[in-house]
N, CA, C and O of each residue as an XYZ file, in Angstrom:
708
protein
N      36.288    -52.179     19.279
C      35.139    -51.451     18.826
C      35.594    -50.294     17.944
O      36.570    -49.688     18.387
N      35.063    -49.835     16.725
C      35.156    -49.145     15.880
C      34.294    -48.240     16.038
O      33.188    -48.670     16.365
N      34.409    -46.867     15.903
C      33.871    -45.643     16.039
C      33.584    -45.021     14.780
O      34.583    -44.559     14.228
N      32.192    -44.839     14.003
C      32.652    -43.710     12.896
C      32.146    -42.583     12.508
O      30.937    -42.366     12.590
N      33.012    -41.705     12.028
C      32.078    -40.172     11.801
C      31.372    -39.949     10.680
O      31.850    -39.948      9.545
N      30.309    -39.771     10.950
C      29.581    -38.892      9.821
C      30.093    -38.214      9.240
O      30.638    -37.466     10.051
N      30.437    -37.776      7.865
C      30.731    -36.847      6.779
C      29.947    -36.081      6.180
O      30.336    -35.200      5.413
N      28.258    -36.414      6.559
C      27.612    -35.968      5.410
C      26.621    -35.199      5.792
O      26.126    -35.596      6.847
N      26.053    -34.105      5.286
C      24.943    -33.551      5.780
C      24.407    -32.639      4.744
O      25.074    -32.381      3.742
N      22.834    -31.974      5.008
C      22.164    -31.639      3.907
C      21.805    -30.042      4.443
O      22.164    -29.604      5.537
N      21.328    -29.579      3.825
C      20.976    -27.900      3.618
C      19.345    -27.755      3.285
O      18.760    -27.842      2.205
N      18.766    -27.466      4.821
C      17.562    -27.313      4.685
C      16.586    -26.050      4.820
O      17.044    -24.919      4.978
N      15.527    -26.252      4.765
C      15.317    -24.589      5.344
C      15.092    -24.655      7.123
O      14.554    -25.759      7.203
N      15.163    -24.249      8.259
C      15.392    -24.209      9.274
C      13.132    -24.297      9.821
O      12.014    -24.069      9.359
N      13.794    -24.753     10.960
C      11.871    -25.138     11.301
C      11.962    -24.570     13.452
O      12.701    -24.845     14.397
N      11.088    -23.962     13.295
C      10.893    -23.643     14.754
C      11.626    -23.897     15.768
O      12.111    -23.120     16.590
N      11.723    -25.533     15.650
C      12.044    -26.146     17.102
C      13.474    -26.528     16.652
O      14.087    -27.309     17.379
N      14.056    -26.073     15.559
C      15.391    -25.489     15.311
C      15.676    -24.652     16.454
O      16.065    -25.324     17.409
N      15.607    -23.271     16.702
C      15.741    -22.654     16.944
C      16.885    -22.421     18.506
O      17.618    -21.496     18.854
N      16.650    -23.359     18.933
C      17.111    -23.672     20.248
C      18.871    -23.966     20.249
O      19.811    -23.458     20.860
N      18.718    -25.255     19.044
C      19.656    -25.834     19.048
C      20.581    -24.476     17.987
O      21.765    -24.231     17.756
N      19.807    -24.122     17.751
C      21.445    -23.037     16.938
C      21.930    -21.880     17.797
O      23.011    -21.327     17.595
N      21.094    -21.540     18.754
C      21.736    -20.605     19.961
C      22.983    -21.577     20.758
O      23.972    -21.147     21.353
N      22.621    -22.840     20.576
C      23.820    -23.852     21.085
C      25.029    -24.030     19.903
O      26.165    -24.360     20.244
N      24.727    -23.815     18.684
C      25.940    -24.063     18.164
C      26.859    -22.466     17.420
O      27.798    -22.255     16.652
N      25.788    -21.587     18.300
C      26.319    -20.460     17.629
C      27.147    -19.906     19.346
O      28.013    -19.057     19.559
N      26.581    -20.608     20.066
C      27.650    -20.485     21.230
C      29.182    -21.445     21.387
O      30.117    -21.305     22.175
N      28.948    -22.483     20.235
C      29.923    -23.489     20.143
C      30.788    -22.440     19.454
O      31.745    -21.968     20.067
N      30.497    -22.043     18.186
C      31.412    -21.267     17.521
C      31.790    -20.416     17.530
O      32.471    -19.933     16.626
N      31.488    -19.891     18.577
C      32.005    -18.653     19.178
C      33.431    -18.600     19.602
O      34.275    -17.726     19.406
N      33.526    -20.134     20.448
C      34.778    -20.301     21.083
C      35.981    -20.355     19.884
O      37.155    -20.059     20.109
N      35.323    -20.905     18.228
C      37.049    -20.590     17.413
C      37.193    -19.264     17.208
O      38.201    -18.979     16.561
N      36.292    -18.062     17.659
C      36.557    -16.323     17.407
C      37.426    -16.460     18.457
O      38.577    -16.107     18.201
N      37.165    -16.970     19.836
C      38.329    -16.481     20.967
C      39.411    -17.208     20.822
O      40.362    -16.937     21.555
N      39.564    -18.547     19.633
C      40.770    -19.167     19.920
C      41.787    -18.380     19.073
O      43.015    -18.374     19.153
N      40.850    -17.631     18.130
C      41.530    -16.843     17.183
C      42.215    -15.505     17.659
O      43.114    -14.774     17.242
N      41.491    -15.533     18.563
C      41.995    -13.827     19.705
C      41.315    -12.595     19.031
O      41.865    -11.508     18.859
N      39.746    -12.995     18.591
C      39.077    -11.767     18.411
C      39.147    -11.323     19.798
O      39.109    -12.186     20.676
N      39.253     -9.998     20.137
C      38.550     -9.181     20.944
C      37.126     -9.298     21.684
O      36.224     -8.944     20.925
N      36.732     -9.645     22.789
C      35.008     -9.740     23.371
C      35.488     -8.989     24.722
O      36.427     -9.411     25.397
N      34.800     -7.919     25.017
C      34.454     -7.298     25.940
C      33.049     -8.239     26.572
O      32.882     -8.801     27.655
N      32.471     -8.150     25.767
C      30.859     -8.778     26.436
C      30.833    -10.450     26.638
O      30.051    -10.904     27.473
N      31.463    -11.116     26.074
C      31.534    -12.625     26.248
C      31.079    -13.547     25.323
O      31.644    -13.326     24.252
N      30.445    -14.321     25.264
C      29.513    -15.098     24.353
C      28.183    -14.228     24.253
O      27.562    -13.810     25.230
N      27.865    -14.034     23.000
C      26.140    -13.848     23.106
C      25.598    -14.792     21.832
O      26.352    -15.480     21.144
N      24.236    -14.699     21.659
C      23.821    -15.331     20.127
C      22.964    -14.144     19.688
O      22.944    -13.030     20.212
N      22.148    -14.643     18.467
C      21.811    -14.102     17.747
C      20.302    -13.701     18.496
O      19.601    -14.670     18.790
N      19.806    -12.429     18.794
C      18.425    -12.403     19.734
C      17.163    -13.498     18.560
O      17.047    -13.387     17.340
N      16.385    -14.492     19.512
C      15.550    -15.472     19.303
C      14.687    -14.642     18.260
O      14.542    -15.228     17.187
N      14.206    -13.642     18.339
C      13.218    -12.729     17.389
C      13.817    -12.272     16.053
O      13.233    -11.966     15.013
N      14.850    -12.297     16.277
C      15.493    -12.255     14.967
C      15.616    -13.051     14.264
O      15.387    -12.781     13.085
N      16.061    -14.507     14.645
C      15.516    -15.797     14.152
C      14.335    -16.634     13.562
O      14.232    -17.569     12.768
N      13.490    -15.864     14.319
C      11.881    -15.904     14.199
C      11.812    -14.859     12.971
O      10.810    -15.133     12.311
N      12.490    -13.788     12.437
C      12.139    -12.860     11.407
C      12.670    -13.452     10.321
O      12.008    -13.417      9.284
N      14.284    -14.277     10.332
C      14.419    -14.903      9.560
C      13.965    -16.333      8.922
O      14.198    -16.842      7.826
N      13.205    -16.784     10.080
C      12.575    -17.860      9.803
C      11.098    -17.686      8.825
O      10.589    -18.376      7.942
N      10.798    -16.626      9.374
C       9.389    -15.927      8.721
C       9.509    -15.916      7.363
O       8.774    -16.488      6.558
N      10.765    -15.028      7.071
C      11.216    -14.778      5.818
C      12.071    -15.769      4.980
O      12.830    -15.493      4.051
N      11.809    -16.867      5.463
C      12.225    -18.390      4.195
C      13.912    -17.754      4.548
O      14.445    -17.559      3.456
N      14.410    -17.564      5.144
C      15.674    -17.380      5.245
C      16.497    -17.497      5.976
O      17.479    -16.763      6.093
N      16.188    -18.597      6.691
C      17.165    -19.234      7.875
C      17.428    -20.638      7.138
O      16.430    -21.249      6.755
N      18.520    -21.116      6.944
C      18.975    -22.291      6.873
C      19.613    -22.839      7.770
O      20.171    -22.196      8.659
N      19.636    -24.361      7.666
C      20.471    -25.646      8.351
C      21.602    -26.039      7.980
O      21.909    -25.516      6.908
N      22.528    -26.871      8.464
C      22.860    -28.064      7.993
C      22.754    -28.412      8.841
O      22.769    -27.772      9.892
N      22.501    -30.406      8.605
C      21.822    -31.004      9.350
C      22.944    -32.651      8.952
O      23.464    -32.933      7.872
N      22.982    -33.202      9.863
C      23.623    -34.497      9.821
C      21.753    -35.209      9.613
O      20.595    -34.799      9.698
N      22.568    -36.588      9.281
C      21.678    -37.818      8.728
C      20.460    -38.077     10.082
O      19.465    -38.629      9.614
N      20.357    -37.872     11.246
C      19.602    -37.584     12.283
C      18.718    -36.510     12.138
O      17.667    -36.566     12.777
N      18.982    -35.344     11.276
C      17.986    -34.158     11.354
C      19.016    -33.215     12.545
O      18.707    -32.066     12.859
N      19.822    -33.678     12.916
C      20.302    -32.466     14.134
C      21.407    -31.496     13.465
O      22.574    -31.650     13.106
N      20.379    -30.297     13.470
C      21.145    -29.117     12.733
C      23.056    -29.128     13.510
O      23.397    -29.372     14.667
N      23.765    -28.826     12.508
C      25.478    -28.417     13.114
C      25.723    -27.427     12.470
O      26.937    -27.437     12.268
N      25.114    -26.261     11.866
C      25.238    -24.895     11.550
C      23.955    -24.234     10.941
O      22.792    -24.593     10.756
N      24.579    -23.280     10.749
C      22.965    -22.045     10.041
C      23.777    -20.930      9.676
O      24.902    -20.449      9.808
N      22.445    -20.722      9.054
C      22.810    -18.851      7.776
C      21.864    -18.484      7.932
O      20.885    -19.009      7.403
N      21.736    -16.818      9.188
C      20.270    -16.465      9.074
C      20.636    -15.244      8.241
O      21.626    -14.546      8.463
N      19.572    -15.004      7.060
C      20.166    -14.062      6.601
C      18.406    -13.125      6.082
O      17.394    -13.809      5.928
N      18.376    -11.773      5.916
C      17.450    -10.464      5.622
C      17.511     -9.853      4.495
O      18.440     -9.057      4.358
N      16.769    -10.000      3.625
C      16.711     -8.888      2.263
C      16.699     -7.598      2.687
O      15.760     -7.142      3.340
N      17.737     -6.915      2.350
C      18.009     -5.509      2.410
C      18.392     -4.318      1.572
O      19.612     -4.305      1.404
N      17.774     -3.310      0.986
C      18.588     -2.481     -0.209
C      18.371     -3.850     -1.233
O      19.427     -4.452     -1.426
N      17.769     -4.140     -1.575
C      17.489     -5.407     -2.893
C      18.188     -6.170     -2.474
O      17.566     -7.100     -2.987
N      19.437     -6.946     -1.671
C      20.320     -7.645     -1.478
C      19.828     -8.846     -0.426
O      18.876     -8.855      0.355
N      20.422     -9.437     -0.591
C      20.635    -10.691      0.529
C      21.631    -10.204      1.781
O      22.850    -10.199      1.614
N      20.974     -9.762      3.153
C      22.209     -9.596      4.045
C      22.541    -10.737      5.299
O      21.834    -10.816      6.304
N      23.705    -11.573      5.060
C      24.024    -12.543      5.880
C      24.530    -12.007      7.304
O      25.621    -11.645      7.746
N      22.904    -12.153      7.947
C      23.447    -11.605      9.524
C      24.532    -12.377     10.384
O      25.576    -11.938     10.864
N      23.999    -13.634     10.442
C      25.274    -14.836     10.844
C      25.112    -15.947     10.340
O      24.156    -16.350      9.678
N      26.190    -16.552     10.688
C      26.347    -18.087     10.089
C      27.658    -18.291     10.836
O      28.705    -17.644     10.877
N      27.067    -19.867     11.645
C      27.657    -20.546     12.709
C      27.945    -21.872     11.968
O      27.264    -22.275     11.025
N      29.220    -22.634     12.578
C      28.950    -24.502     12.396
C      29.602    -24.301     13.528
O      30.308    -23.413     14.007
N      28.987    -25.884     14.009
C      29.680    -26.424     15.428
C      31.259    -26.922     15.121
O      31.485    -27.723     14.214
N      32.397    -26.331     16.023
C      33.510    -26.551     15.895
C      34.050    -27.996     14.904
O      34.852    -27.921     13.973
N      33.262    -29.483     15.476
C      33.956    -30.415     15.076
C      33.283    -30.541     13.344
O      33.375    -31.514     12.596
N      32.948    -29.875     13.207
C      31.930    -29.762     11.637
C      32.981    -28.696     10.978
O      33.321    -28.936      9.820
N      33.478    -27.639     11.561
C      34.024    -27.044     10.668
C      35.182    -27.209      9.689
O      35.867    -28.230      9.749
N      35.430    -26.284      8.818
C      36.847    -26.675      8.120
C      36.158    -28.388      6.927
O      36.969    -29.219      6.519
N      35.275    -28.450      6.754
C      34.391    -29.345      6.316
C      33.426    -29.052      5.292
O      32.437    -29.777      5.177
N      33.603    -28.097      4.559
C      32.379    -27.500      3.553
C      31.344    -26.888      3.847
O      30.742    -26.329      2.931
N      30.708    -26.792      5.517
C      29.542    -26.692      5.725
C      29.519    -25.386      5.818
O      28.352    -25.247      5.453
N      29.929    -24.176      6.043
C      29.824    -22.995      5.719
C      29.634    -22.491      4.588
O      28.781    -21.613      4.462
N      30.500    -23.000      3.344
C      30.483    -22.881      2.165
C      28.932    -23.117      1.231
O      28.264    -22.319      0.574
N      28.780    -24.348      1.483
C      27.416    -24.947      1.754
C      26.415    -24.063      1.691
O      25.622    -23.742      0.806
N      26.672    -23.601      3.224
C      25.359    -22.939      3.672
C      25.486    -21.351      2.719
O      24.483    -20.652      2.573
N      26.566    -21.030      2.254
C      26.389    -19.741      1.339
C      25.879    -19.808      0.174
O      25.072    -19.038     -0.347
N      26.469    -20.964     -0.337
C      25.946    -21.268     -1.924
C      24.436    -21.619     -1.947
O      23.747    -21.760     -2.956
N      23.987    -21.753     -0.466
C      22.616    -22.290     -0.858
C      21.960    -20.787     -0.335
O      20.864    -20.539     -0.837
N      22.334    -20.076      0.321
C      21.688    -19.076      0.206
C      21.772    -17.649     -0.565
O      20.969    -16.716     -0.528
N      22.922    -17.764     -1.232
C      22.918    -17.107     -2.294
C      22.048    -17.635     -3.925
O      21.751    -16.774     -4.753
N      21.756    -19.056     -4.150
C      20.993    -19.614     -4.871
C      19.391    -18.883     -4.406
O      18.557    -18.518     -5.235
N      19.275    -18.817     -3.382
C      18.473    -18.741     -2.988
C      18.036    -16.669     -3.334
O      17.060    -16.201     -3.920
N      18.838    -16.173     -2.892
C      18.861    -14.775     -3.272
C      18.685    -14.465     -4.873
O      18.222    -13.400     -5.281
N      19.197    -15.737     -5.893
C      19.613    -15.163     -6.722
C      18.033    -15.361     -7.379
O      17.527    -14.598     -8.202
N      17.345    -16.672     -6.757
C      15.408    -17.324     -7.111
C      15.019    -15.926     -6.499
O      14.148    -15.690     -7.336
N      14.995    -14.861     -5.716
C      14.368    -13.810     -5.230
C      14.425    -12.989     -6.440
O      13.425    -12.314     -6.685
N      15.470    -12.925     -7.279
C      15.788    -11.468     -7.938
C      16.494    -10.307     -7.232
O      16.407     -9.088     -7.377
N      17.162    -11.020     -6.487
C      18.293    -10.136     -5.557
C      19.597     -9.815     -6.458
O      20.224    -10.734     -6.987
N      19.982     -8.415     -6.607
C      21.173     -8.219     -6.676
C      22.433     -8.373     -6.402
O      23.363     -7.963     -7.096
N      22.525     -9.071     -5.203
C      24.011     -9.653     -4.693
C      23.563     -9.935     -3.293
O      22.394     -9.739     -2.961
N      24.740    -10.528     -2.215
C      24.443    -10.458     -1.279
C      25.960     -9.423     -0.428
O      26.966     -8.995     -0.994
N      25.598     -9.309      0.952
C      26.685     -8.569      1.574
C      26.450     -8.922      3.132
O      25.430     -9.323      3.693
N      27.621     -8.662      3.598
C      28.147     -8.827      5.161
C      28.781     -8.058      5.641
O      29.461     -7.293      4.958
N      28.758     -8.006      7.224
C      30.006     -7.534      7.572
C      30.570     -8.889      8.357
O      29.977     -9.930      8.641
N      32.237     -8.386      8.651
C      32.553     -9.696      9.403
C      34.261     -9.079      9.617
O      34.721     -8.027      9.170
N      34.785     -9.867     10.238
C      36.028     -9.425     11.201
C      36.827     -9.624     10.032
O      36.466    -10.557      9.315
N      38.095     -8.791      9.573
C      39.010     -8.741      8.921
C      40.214     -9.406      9.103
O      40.736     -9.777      8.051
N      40.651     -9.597      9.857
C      41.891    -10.287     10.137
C      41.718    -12.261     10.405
O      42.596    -12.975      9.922
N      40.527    -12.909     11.193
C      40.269    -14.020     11.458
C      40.537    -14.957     10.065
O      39.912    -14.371      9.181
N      41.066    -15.921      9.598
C      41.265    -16.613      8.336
C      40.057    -17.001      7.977
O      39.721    -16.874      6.800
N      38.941    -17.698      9.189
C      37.872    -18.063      8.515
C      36.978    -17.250      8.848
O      35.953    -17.786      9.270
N      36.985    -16.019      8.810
C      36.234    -14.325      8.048
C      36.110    -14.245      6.912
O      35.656    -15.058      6.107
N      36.676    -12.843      6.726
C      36.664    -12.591      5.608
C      37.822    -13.089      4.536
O      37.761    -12.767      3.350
N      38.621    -13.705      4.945
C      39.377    -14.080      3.788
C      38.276    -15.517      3.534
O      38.306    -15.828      2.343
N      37.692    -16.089      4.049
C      36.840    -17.080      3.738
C      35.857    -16.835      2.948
O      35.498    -17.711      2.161
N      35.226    -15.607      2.992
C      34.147    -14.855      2.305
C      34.980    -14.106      1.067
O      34.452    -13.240      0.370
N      35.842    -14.391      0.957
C      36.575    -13.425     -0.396
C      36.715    -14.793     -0.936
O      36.704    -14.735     -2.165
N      36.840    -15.975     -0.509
C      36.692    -17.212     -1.211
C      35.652    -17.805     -2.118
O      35.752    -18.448     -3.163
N      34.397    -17.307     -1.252
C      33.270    -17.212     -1.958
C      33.020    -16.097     -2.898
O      31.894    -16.056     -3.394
N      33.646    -15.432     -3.140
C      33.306    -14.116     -4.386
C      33.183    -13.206     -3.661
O      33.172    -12.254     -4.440
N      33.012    -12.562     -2.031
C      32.775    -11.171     -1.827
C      33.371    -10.061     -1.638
O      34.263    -10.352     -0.840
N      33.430     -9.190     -1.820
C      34.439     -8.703     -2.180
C      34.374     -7.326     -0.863
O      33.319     -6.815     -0.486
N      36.175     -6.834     -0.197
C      35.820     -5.926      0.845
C      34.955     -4.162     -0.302
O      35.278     -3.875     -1.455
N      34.204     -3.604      0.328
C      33.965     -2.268     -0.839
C      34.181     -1.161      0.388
O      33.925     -1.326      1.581
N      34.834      0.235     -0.391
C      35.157      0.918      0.010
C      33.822      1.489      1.077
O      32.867      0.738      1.275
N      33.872      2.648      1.612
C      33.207      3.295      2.695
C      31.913      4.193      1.831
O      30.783      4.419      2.262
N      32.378      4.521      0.763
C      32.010      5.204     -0.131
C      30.970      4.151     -0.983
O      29.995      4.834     -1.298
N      30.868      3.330     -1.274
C      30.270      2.183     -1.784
C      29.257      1.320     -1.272
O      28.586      0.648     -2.055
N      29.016      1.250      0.384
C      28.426      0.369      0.902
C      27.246      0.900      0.608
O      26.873      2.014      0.241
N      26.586     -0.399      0.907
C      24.818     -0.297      0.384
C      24.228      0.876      2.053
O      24.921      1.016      3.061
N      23.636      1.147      1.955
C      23.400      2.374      3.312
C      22.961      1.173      4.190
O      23.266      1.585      5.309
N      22.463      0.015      4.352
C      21.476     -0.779      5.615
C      22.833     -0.927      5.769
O      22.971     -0.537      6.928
N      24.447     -1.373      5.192
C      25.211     -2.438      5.013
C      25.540     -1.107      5.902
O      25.179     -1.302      7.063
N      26.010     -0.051      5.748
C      26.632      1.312      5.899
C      26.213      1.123      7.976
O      26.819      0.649      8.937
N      25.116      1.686      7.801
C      24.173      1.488      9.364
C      24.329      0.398      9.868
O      24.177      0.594     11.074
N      24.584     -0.870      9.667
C      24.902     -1.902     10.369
C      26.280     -1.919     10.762
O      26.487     -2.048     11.969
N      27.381     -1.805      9.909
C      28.860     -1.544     10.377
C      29.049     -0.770     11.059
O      29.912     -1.088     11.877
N      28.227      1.268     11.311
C      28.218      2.109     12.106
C      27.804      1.367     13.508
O      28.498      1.683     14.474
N      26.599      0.278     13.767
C      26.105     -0.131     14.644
C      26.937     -1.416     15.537
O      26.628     -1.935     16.610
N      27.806     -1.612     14.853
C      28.658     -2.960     15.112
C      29.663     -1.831     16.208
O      29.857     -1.743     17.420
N      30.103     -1.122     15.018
C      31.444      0.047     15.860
C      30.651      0.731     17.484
O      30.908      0.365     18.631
N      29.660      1.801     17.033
C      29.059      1.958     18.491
C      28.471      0.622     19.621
O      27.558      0.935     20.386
N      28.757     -0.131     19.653
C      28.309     -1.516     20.151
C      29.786     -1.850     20.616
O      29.867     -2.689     21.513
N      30.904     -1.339     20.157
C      31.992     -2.039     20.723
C      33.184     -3.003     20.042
O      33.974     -3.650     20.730
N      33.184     -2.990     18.561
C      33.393     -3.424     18.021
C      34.742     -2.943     17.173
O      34.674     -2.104     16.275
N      35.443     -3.310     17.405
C      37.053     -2.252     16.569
C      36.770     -2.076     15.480
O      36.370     -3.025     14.805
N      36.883     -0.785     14.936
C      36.623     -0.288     13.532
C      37.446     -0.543     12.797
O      37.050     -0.498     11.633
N      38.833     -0.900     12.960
C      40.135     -1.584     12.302
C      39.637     -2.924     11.720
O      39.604     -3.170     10.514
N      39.279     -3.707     12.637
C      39.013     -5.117     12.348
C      37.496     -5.466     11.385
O      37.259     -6.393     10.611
N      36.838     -4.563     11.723
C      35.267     -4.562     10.987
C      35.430     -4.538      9.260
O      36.274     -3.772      8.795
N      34.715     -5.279      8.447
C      35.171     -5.126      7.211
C      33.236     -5.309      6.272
O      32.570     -6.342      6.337
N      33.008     -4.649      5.887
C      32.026     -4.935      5.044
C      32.238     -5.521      3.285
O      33.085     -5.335      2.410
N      31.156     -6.180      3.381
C      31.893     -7.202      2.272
C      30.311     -7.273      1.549
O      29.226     -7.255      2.130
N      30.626     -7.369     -0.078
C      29.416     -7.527     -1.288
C      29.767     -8.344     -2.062
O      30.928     -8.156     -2.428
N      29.024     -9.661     -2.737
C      28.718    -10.068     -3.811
C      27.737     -9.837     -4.899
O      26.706    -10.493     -4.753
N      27.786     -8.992     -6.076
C      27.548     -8.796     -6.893
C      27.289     -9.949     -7.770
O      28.204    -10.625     -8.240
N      25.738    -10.228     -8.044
C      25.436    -11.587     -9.334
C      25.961    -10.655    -10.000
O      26.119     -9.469     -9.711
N      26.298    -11.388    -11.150
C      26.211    -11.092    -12.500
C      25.260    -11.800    -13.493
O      25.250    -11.471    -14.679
C-alpha cells in the first residue's frame, strides 16, 4: 500500500467555524518555539478567541487550507498607525518549512497594499531561524527603538511587561514602496 502527501494548498480568507481549528494548530506550533528553546514561563497559550473574531471582522484573518478545506496555518493580522500589524501566524509542524508561511505573508501584505497601507510590521523573537531571520526574508526589516510606529512601540513594551526577554524581542517593518 502506497501512502501520499498532499503538497498543495490555497490562501483563503478565514470563516467562523475556522476558528477552533487554528487554536489547534497554533498550539501545534508552538511546540517548534520550545524545540527551538524559546523561553515559556506560562506554557502553551493561543491567540484570545475575540481577537480572532476582531480579525475576522476586519477581512484579516487568513488560511491555508489543504484540498479538504482543513485550514494548516493562519495570519491574523490589525491595521494599525496606517500599517498592517501581523499579530500571529502559525502552520502545523508537518506543513512547515513548505512555503506556507511565506504564502500566508505575501497574501496579506497584497492585501495591505489593496487597503492603501503603508507597510506592514511585527514583533517576533530574534534569535529563532524561523523568526525573524525568516521575516527579514520577506523584506522586514529590524528598526531602531527610536523608529517604531508607537502601537508597534506599546505592543513590544507589552510583550516585555508580560514576561517576555527584552534581548530576544525584536520589532520588525516593511515599508511598500
Amino acid at each position: 500500500m502506497t501512502s501520499t502527501v498532499e503538497l498543495s494548498f490555497t490562501i483563503r480568507s478565514a470563516r467562523l467555524e475556522d476558528l477552533e481549528a487554528l487554536a489547534e494548530i497554533e498550539l501545534d506550533a508552538n511546540l517548534s518555539l520550545v524545540e527551538a528553546g524559546v523561553p515559556s514561563d506560562t506554557g502553551p497559550a493561543t491567540t484570545e478567541r475575540s481577537l480572532l473574531e476582531q480579525c475576522l471582522s476586519d477581512r484579516l484573518l487568513f488560511v491555508a487550507a489543504v484540498s479538504t478545506d482543513r485550514p494548516i496555518g493562519f495570519l491574523a493580522a490589525a491595521e494599525q498607525d496606517g500599517a498592517l500589524y501581523i499579530g500571529e501566524i502559525d502552520v502545523v509542524r508537518m506543513w512547515q518549512r513548505r512555503g506556507v508561511g511565506r504564502t500566508l505573508i505575501r497574501h496579506a501584505i497584497a492585501q495591505a497594499r489593496s487597503r492603501g497601507l503603508w507597510g506592514a510590521m511585527l514583533t517576533t523573537d530574534r534569535y529563532v531561524p524561523f523568526n525573524a531571520p525568516f521575516y527579514a526574508s520577506c523584506g522586514f526589516r529590524e528598526v531602531s527603538p527610536d523608529a517604531i510606529p508607537p502601537s508597534l512601540a506599546l505592543i513590544l513594551k507589552s510583550e516585555i511587561e508580560h514576561g517576555s526577554d527584552p534581548m530576544r524581542r525584536v520589532a520588525m517593518v516593511l515599508r511598500f514602496e
